[in-house]
N, C-alpha and C positions, 0 to 999 in steps of 0.2 A: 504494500500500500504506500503512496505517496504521497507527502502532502504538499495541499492544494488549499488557494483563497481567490474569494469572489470578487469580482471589481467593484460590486456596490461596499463592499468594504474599506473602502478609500475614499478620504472627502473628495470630493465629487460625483463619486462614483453615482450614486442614485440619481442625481440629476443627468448624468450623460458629458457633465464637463471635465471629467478628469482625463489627461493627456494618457493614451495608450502607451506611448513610449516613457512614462515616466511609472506608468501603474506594474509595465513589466519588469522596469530596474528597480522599485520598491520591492517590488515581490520576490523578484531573486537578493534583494540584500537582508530580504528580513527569513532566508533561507526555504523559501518556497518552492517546492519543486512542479507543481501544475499550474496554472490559472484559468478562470473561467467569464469567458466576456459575459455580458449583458447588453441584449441589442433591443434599443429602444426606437419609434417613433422618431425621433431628432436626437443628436447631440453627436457626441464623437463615434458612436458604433451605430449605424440606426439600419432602417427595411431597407435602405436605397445599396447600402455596399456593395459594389462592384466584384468580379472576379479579382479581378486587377489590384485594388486595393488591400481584400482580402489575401489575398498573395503577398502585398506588402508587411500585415501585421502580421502574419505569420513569422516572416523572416525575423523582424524586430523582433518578437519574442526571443525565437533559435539563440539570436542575437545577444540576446540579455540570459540565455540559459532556464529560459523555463518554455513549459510546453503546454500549449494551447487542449485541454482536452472536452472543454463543452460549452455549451453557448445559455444562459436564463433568458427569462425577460419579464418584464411588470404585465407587458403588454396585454395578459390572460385577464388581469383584473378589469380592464376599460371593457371589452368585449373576448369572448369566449364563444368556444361551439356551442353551448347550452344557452345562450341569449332567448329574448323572447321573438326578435326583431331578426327577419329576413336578414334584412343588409347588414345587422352585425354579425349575424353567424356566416354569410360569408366573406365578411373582412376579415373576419379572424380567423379561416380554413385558408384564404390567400395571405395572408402574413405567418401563419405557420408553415407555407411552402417556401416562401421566402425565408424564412428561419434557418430551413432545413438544407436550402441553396449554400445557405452564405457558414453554416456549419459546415458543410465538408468542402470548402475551400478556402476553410481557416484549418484544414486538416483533421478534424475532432469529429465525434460518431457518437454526440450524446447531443440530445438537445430537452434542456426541461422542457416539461408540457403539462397546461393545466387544462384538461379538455371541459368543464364547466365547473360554475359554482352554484349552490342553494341560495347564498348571499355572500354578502364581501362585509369582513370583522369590525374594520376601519372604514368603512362606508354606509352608514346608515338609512341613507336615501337612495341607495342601487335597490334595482328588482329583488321580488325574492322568489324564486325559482321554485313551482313541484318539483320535487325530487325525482320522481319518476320520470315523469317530462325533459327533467336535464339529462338526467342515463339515457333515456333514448337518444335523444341528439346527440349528446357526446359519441355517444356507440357510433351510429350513423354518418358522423364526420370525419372519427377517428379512422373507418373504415377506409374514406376515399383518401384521407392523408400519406396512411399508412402505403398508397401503393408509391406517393412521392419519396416518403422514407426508404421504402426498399433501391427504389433507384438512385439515392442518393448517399445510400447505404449506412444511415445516421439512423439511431433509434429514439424514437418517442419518448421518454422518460417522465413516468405521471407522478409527480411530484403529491406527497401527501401535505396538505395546506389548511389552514383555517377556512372554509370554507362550505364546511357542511357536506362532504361530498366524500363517498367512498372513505368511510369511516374505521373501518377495522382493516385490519391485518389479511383477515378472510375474505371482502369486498373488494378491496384491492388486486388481491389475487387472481379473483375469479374475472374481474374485469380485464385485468393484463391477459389473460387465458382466453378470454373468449373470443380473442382473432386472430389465436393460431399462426403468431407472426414472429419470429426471431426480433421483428424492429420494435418491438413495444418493449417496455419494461420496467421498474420501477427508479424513481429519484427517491432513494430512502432521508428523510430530513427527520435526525435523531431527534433535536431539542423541540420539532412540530410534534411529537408524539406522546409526551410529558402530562399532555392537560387533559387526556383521558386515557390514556394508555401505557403498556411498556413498549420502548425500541429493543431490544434485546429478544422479545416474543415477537415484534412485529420480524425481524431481520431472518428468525429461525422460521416464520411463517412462507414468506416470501423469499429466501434463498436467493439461487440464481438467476432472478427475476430480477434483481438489485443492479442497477450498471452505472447505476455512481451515488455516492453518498455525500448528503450536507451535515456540516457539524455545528450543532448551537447547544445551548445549554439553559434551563429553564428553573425556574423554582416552583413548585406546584404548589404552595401554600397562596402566593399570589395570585393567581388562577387569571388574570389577565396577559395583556403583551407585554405588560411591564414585568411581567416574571421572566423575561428573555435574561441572559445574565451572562457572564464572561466563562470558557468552558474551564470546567473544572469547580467552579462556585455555585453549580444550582442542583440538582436531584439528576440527572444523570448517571443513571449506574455504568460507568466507564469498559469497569473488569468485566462485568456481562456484557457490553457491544461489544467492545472486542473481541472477545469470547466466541460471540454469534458471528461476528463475520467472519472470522477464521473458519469456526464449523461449517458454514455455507459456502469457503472458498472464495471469497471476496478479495480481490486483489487488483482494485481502480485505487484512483484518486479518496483520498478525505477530503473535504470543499470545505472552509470555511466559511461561515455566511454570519460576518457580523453589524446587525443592523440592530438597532440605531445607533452610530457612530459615539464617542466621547466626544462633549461639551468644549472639551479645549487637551489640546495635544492628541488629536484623534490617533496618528500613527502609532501613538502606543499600545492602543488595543490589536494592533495588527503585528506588534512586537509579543505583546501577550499572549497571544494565541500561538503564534510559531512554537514559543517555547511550551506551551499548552498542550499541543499538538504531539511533538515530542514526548512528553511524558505517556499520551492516550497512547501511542503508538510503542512504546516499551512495557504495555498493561500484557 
C-alpha cells in the first residue's frame, strides 16, 4: 500500500485555485507517494482538459516523483444520475464520461463516483430523492456509463458518502454486483463509515471490490461533520482496517482526504497526516 493525498487537501484545493505544479512538489516533500486530482467545473483541473494538457500534468507529476492514481470531484453533489430533472441527469452521465476521458490520460484507472443521493448533508434546500427512485436511475445510468468505462478502461468507484444512499456494507455490495463488470467497484472512505457503522466489517464485507481507499478519521460521540478529526485522534479502529485490508489483499493507494482545512498554517495538517499515515501503515 502506498501513501496517497487529495488535492482538496491543500488550501486551494477545494476551490480549484491551487497550482498543480506546486500541489505535486508539496506532496512529494511532505513524502507522499500517490496523489489524487479533483476535476471540477472551472478552476485549474476542470470538464474542459484536453488530451494534450493532461499529458502535460502527468509529466509534472513523474517530474516531482509522485504518481497520478485517481481523479474525485464535488461535481456529484450539484447534479447526479438520481436527479429529478431530465437535463441534470444527463449532465451528469456526460460529465462523468468526461471524467472518465480525462482519467486515463492522466494515466490512473480509478475514478470516484457518486451515482445519486437521497439528499445532500450540507445542503438543506436540495431535493430529497425516493430512495427507490434514485437506485433505479442510478442502476440505469451506471449501466450506459459503464460501457465508457470499459473502453476507457478506468473503473467506477462508488464512493460511500453522506448521502443516504447505499447504506450498508451488504447494499453496497450487491449494487457493485449487479453489473457484472470488472469497471465498477468500491471507493472505500474509512472515517465516512464511523457514524453508523464499522470500516473494518465494511472492508471484510466488500473485499476485492475495494480499488482505492480514503483515509479520515471521525469521532462518533459528535455525531455531526464536525466529528471529522485529524487520523489517528477520532474512533477509528486503525489495527482492525488494516487488518481487513491485508485479509482482502488490498494493495492500492491510502488517499488522504482532509477536509476542512486548518484555520491558519493549513500545510500542517498535510504534515500530520504523512506522519499519521506512516504509523497506520506499520499497524
Amino acid at each position: 500500500m502506498k501513501k496517497g493525498i487529495n488535492y482538496w487537501s491543500f488550501p486551494g484545493g477545494l476551490e480549484g485555485t491551487k497550482e498543480l505544479r506546486e500541489f505535486f512538489a508539496q506532496s512529494a516533500e511532505f513524502g507522499f507517494e500517490t496523489v489524487e486530482l479533483c476535476i471540477g467545473e472551472a478552476g485549474k483541473f476542470n470538464l474542459k482538459m484536453t488530451e494534450k494538457q493532461c499529458s502535460d500534468i502527468r509529466a509534472q507529476a513523474e517530474k516531482k516523483g509522485v504518481q497520478i492514481t485517481s481523479c474525485a470531484s464535488g461535481i456529484y453533489w450539484g447534479y447526479n444520475l438520481g436527479c429529478n430533472k431530465v437535463v441534470d441527469r444527463n449532465k451528469a452521465e456526460q460529465a462523468v464520461k468526461h471524467m472518465l476521458q480525462i482519467t486515463q490520460w492522466l494515466g490512473a484507472d480509478a475514478l470516484l463516483f457518486i451515482p445519486a443521493a437521497v439528499d445532500i448533508f450540507f445542503n438543506p434546500s436540495a431535493e430529497v430523492l425516493s430512495y427507490d427512485v434514485a437506485y433505479s436511475r442510478a442502476r440505469e445510468g451506471t449501466h450506459r456509463l459503464l460501457r465508457v468505462a470499459e473502453q476507457c478502461r478506468v473503473s467506477l468507484c462508488v464512493e460511500n458518502v453522506w448521502n443516504k444512499f447505499l447504506l450498508s456494507p451488504l447494499e453496497m455490495r450487491d449494487f457493485i454486483d449487479g453489473f457484472n463488470s470488472e469497471f465498477i467497484g468500491s471507493y472505500f472512505d474509512v472515517g465516512n463509515v464511523l457514524a453508523t457503522g464499522y470500516p473494518e466489517q465494511w472492508v471484510r464485507i466488500l473485499g476485492k471490490r475495494i480499488r482505492r481507499v480514503h483515509l479520515k478519521d471521525y469521532r462518533v460521540a459528535v455525531g455531526t461533520a464536525d466529528g471529522f478529526c485529524d487520523l489517528l485522534e477520532g474512533d477509528v479502529n486503525w489495527p482492525e482496517v488494516m487488518r481487513a485490508l491485508k485479509t482482502v489483499g488490498y494493495d492500492g493507494p491510502l488517499t488522504a482526504e482532509l477536509i476542512p482545512l486548518y484555520k491558519h498554517q493549513a500545510l500542517t495538517r498535510v504534515k500530520n497526516a504523512s506522519a499519521a499515515i506512516d504509523a497506520i501503515l506499520a499497524m
